[in-house]
VOKE-668763 format. One line per field, with one value per residue (C-alpha): residue number from 1; residue in one letter; x, y, z. Coordinates in nm, 3 decimals. Example, Ala and Ser with C-alpha at 12.3 -4.5 7.8 and 13.67 -1.06 7.14 Angstrom:
i: (1 | 2)
aa: (A | S)
east: (1.230 | 1.367)
north: (-0.450 | -0.106)
up: (0.780 | 0.714)
# end
This chain:
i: (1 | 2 | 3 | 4 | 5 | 6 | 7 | 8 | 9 | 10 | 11 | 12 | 13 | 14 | 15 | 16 | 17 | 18 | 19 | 20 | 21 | 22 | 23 | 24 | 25 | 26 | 27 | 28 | 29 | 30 | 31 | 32 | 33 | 34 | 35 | 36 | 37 | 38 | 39 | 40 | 41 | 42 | 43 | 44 | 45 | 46 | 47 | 48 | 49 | 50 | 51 | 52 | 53 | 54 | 55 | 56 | 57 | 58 | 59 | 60 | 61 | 62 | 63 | 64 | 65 | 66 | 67 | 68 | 69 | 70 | 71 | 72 | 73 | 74 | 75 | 76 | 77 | 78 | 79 | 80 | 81 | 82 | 83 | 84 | 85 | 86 | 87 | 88 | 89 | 90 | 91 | 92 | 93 | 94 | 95 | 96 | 97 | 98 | 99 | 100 | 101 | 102 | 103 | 104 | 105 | 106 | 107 | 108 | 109 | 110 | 111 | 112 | 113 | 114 | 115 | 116 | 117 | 118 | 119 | 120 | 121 | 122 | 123 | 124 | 125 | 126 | 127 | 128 | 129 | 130 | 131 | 132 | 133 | 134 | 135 | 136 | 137 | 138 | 139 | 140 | 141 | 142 | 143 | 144 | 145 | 146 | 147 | 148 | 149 | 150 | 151 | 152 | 153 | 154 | 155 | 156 | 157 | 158 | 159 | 160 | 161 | 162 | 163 | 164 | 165 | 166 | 167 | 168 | 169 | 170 | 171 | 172 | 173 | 174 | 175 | 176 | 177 | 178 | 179 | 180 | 181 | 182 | 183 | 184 | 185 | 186 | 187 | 188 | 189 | 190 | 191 | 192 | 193 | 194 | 195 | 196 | 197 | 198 | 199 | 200 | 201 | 202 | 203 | 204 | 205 | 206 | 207 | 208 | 209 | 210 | 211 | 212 | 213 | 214 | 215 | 216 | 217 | 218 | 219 | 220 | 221 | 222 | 223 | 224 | 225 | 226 | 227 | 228 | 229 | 230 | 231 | 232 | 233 | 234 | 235 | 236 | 237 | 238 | 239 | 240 | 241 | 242 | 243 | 244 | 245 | 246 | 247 | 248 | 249 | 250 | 251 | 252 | 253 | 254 | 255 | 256 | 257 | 258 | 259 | 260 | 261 | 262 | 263 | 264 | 265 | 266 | 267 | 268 | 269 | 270 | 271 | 272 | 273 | 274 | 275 | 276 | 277 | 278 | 279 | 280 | 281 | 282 | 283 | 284 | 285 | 286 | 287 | 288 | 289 | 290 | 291 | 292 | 293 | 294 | 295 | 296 | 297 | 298 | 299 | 300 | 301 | 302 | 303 | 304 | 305 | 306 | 307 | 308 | 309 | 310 | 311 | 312 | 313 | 314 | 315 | 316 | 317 | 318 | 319 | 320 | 321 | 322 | 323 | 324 | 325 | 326 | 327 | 328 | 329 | 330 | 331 | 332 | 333 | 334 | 335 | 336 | 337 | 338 | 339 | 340 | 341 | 342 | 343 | 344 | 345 | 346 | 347 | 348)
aa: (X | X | X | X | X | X | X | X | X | X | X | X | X | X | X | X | X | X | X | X | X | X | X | X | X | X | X | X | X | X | X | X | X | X | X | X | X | X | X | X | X | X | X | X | X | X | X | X | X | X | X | X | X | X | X | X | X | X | X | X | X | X | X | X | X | X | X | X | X | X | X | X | X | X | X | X | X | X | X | X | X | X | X | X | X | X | X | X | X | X | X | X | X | X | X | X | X | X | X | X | X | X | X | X | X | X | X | X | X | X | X | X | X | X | X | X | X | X | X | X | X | X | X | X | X | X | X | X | X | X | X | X | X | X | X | X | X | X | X | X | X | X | X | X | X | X | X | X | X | X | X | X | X | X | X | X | X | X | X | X | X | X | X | X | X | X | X | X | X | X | X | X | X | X | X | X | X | X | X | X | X | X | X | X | X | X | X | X | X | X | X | X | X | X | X | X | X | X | X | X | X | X | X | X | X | X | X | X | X | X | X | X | X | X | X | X | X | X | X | X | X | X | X | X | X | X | X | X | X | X | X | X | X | X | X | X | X | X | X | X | X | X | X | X | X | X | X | X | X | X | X | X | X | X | X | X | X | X | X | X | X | X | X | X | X | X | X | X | X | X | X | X | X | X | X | X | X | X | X | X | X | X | X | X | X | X | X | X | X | X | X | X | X | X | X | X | X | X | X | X | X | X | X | X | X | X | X | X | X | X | X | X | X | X | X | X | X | X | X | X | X | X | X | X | X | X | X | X | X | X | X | X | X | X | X | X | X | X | X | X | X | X | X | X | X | X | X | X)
east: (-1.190 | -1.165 | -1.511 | -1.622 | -1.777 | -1.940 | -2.037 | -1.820 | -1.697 | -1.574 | -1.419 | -1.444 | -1.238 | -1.377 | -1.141 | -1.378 | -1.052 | -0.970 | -1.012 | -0.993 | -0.635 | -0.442 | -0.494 | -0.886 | -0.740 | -0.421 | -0.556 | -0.977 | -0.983 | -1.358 | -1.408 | -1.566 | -1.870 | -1.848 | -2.240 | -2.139 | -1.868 | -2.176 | -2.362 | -2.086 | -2.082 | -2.423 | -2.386 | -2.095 | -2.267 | -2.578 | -2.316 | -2.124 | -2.516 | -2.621 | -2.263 | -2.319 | -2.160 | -2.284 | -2.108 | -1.905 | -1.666 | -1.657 | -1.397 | -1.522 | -1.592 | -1.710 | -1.717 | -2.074 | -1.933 | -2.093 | -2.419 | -2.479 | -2.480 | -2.664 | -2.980 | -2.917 | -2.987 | -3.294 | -3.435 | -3.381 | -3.562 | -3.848 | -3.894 | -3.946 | -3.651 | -3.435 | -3.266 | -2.992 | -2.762 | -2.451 | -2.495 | -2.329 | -2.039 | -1.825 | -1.517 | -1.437 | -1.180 | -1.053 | -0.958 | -0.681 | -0.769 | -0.484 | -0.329 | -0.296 | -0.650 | -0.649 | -0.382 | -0.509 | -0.876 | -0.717 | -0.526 | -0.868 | -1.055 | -0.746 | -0.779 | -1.140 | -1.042 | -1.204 | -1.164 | -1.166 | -1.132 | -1.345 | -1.122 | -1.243 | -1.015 | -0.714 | -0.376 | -0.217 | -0.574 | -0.492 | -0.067 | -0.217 | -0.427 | -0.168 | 0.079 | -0.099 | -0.343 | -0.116 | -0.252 | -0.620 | -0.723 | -0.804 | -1.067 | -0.977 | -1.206 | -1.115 | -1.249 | -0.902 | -0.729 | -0.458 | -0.559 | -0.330 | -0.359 | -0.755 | -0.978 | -1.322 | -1.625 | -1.925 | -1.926 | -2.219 | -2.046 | -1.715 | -1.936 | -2.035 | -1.658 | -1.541 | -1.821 | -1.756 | -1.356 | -1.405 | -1.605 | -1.338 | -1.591 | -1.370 | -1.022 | -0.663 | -0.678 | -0.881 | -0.620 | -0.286 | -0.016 | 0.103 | 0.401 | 0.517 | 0.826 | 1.029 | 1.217 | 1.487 | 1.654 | 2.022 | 1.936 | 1.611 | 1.268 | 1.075 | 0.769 | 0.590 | 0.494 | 0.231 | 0.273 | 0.573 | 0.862 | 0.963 | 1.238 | 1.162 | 1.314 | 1.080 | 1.221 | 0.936 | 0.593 | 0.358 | 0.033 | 0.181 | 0.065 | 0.334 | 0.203 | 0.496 | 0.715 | 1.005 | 1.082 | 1.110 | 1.438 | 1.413 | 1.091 | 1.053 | 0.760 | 0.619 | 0.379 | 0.301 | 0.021 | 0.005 | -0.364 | -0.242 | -0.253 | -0.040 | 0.378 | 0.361 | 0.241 | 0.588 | 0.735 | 0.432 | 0.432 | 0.838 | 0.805 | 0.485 | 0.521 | 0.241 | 0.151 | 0.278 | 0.607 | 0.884 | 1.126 | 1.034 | 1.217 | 1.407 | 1.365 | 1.615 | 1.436 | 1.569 | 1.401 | 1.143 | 1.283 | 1.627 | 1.637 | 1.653 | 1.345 | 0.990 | 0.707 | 0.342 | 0.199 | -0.129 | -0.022 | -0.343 | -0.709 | -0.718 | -0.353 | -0.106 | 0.288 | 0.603 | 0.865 | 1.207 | 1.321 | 1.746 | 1.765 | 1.555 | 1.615 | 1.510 | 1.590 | 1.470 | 1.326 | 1.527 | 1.786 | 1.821 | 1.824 | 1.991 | 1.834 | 2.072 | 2.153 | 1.941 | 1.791 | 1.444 | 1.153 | 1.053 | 0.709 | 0.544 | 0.271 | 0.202 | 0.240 | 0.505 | 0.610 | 0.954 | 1.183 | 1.554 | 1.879 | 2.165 | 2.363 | 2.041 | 2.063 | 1.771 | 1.710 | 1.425 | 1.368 | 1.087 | 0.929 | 0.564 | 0.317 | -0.098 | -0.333 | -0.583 | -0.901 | -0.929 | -1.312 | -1.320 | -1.181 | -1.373 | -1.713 | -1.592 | -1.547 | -1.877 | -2.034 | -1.871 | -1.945 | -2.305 | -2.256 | -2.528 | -2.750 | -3.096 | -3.248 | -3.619 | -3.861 | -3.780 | -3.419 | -3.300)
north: (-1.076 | -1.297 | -1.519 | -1.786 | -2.019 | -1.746 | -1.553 | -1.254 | -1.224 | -0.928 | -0.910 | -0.666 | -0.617 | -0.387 | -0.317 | -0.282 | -0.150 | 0.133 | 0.480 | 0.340 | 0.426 | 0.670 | 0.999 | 0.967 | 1.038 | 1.314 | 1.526 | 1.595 | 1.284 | 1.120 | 0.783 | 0.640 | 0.441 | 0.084 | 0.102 | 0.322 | 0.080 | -0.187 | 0.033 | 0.130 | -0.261 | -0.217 | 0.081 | -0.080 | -0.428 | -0.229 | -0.071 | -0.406 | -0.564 | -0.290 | -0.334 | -0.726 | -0.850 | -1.173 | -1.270 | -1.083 | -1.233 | -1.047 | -1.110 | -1.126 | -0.825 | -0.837 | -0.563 | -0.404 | -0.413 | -0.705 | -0.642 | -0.335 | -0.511 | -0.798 | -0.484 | -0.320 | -0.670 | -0.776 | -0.412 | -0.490 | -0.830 | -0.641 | -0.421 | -0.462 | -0.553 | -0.242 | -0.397 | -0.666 | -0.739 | -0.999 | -1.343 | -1.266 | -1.530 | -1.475 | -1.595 | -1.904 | -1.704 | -1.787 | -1.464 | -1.379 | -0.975 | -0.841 | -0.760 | -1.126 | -1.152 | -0.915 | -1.065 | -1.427 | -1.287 | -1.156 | -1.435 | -1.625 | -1.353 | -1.429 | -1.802 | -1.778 | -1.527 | -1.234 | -0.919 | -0.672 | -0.586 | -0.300 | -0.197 | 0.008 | 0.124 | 0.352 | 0.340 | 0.060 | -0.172 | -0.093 | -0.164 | -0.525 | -0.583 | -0.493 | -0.714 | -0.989 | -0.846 | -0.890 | -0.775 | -0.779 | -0.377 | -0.271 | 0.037 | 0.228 | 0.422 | 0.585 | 0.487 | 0.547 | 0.824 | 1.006 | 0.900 | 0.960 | 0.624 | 0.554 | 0.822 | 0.955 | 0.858 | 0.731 | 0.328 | 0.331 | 0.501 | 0.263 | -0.013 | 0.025 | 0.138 | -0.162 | -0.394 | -0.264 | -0.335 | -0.592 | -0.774 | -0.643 | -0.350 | -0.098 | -0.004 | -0.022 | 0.335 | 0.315 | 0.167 | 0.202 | 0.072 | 0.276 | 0.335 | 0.144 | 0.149 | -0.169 | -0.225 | -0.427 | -0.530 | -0.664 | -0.702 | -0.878 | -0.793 | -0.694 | -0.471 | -0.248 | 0.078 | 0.262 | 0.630 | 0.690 | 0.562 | 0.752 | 0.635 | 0.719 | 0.771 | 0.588 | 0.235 | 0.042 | 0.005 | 0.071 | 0.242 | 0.221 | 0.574 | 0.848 | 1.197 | 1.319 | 1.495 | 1.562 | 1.177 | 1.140 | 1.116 | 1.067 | 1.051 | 0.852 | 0.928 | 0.780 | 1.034 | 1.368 | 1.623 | 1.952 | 1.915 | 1.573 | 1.514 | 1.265 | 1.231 | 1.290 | 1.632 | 1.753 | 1.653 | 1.776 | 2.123 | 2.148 | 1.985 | 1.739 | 1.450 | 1.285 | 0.911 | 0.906 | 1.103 | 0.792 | 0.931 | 0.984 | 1.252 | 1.178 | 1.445 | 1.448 | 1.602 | 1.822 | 2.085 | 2.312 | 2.720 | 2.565 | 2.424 | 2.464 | 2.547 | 2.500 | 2.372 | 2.393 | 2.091 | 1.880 | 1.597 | 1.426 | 1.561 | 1.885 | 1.866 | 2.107 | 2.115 | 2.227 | 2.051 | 2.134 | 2.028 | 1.971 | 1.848 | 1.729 | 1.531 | 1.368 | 0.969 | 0.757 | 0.501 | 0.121 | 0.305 | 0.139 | 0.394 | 0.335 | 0.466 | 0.618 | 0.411 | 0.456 | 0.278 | 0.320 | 0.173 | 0.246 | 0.349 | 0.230 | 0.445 | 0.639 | 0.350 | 0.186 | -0.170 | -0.251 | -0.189 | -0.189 | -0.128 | 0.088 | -0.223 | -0.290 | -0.150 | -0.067 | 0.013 | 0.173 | 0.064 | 0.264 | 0.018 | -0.109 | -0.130 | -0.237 | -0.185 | 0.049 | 0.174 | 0.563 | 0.539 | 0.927 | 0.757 | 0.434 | 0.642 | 0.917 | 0.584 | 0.384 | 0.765 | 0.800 | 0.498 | 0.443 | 0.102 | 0.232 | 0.365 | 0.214 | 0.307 | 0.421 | 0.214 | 0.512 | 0.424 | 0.824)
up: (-2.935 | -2.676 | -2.589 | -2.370 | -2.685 | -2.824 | -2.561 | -2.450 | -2.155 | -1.925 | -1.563 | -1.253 | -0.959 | -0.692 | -0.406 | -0.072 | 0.101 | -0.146 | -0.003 | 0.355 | 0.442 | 0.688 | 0.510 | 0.608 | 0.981 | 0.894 | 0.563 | 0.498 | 0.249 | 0.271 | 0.245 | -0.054 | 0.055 | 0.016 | -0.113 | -0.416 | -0.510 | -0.522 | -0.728 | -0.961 | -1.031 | -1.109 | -1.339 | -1.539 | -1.548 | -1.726 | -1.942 | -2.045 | -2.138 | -2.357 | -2.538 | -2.573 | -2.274 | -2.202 | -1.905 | -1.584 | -1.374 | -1.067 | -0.780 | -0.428 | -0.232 | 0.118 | 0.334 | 0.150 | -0.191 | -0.266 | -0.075 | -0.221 | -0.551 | -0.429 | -0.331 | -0.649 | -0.877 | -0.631 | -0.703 | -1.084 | -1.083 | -0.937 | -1.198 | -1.549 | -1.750 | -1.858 | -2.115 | -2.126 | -1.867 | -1.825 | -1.651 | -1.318 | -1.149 | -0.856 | -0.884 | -0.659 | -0.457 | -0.083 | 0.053 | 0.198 | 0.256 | 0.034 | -0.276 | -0.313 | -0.395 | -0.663 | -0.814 | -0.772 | -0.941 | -1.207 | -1.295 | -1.300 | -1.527 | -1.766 | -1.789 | -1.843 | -2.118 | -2.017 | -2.349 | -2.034 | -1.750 | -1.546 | -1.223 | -0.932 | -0.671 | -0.622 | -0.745 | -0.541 | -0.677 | -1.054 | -0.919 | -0.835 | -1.121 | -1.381 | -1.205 | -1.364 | -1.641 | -1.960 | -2.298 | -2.181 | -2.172 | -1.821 | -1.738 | -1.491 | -1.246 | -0.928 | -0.636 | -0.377 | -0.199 | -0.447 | -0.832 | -1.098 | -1.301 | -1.328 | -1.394 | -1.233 | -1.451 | -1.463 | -1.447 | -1.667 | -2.003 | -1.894 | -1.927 | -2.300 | -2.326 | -2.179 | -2.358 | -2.693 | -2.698 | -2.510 | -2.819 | -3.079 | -3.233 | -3.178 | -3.363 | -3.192 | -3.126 | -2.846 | -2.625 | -2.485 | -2.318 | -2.023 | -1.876 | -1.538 | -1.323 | -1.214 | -0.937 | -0.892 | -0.523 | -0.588 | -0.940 | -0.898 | -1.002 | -0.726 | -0.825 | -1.015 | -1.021 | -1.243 | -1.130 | -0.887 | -0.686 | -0.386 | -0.115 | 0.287 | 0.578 | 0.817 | 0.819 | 0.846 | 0.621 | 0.868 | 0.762 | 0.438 | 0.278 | 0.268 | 0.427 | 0.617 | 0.333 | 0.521 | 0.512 | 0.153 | 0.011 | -0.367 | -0.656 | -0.941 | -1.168 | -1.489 | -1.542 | -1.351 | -1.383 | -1.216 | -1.194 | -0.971 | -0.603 | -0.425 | -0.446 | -0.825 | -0.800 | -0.676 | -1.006 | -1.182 | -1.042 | -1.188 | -1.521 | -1.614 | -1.770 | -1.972 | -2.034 | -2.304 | -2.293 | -2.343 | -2.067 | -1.672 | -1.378 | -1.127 | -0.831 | -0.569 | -0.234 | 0.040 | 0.325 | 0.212 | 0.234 | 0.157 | -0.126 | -0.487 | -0.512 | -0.286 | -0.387 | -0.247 | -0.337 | -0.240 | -0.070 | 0.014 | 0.003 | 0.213 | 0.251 | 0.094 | 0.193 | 0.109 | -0.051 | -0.108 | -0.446 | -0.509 | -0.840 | -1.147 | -1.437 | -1.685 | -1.716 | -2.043 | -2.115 | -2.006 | -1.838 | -1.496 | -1.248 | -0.910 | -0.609 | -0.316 | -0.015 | 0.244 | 0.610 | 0.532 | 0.284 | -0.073 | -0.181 | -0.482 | -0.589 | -0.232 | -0.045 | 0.134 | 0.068 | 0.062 | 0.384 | 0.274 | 0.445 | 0.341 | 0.136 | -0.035 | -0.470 | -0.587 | -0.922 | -1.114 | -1.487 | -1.714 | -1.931 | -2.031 | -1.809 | -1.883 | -2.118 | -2.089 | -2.268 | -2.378 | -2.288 | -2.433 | -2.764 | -2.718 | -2.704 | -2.992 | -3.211 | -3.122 | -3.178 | -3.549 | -3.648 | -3.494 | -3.300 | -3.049 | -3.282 | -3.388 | -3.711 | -3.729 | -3.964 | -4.203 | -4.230 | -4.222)
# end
């Protein structure tokens, strides 16, 4: 358990920029309203007290995020008390409107010594966050575009999920390590990826997210769920791959009708394409897998990053990735074993 004195202590990063990117304009993706992302704060913060949170370290989050909250706690102190709720600190964080920031805050929650933390956003926020998280469990919700790493739930229930492994109540078996991706440029550690690697023909970053299937070359996954949407589904439509399988595929992509095989997948939200599929197979665990030469960038996740050049080697290594809490698990436990249950004066 980790504590501040004896107090314990749990930290939040909310991403005000998650579900903002291109595929609002080019698929029927909605964006997710900077005022629910305050009040999701709120919901998990009431969660975390009524699990014995003490204290929240939350990273700064302009842009409404941290408005909303600010409305939601004024409406609280107006009303009578609705049971306990953590001391609230922003972090001391200049911003510099990036992924920087997320990294930066976490590496703050961890010197404070945070037991957890509660991440909103999509899968490039939870790609920054467990860039610098460590052993300290992370729980996921989904507040972004395409979301195969963090899940959709209520804040409040991933609050007392959080809150209760956060103070050490709960057994191992309520977390695991996932799976990420690293790549390697001329043999040096570049990045990280939690879901998928994909390489593309358009040579430079730009908006970032990948829409346009005909420019992608090769996929990497870690994990890939037909039920998915976003790069992995191609994979996961030919041969899904769970979190916890030890090996990953490697999908070689050509033209859709002429190919291997075709797959309909959804792309984006209100997007479905087709994708010609060349070859698939199966890669394990630590074996370094080298990319193909190409003049164009590599996507981490469903967004671009790194431009490269055809004598650029880049290699993709399967290894482990972040902690995360099974709040499903988390909540079966605290349920069996009655951690937030009361008994009557009758003691039945």
């Amino acid at each position: 358990m980790r504590t501040t004195g004896s107090e314990i202590v749990v930290g939040i990063v909310a991403n005000p920029a998650s579900g903002r990117d291109v595929r609002r304009l080019v698929s029927g993706a909605s964006v997710f309203d900077n005022a629910e992302k305050g009040a999701m704060v709120y919901r998990a913060l009431a969660g975390l007290g009524a699990a014995g949170v003490g204290h929240a370290l939350v990273m700064p989050a302009p842009g409404g995020v941290s408005e909303s909250l600010a409305r939601q706690l004024r409406a609280r102190a107006a009303t009578p008390a609705g049971g306990p709720f953590p001391e609230l600190e922003t972090l001391p964080l200049e911003l510099a409107h990036d992924a920087r920031d997320t990294v930066r805050a976490v590496e703050l929650m961890r010197e404070r010594g945070v037991g957890a933390i509660v991440v909103l956003g999509g899968d490039g926020t939870h790609r920054a966050v467990a860039a610098a998280s460590g052993d300290v469990p992370l729980c996921a919700l989904s507040t972004g575009t395409n979301n195969a790493f963090p899940e959709l739930r209520e804040a409040t229930v991933a609050g007392l999920a959080a809150g209760l492994v956060a103070s050490g109540r709960l057994g191992p078996q309520t977390v695991r390590r996932e799976k990420a991706l690293a790549i390697a440029l001329d043999g040096t550690p570049v990045d990280l990826a939690l879901v998928d690697v994909a390489t593309s023909g358009e040579r430079w970053v730009g908006a970032r997210a990948v829409w346009r299937p005909e420019t992608a070359r090769e996929l990497v996954v870690a994990r890939a769920s037909a039920a998915a949407i976003g790069l992995s589904a191609i994979a996961g439509l030919i041969e899904p791959v769970s979190a916890r399988d030890p090996h990953r595929l490697h999908l070689r992509l050509g033209p859709a009708g002429a190919s291997w095989r075709t797959v309909h997948v959804p792309l984006a939200p209100g997007l479905v394409v087709e994708v010609g599929i060349e070859e698939v197979r199966r890669v394990e665990r630590g074996v370094p897998l080298e990319l193909a030469p190409l003049r164009g960038s590599i996507a981490l996740d469903g967004e671009r990053e790194l431009e490269v050049g055809p004598d650029d080697h880049v290699t993709v290594t399967v290894g482990d990735g972040p902690v995360t809490i099974d709040v499903e698990a988390a909540m079966t436990e605290a349920a069996m074993r009655g951690l937030l249950v009361t008994e009557g004066p009758s003691g039945r």
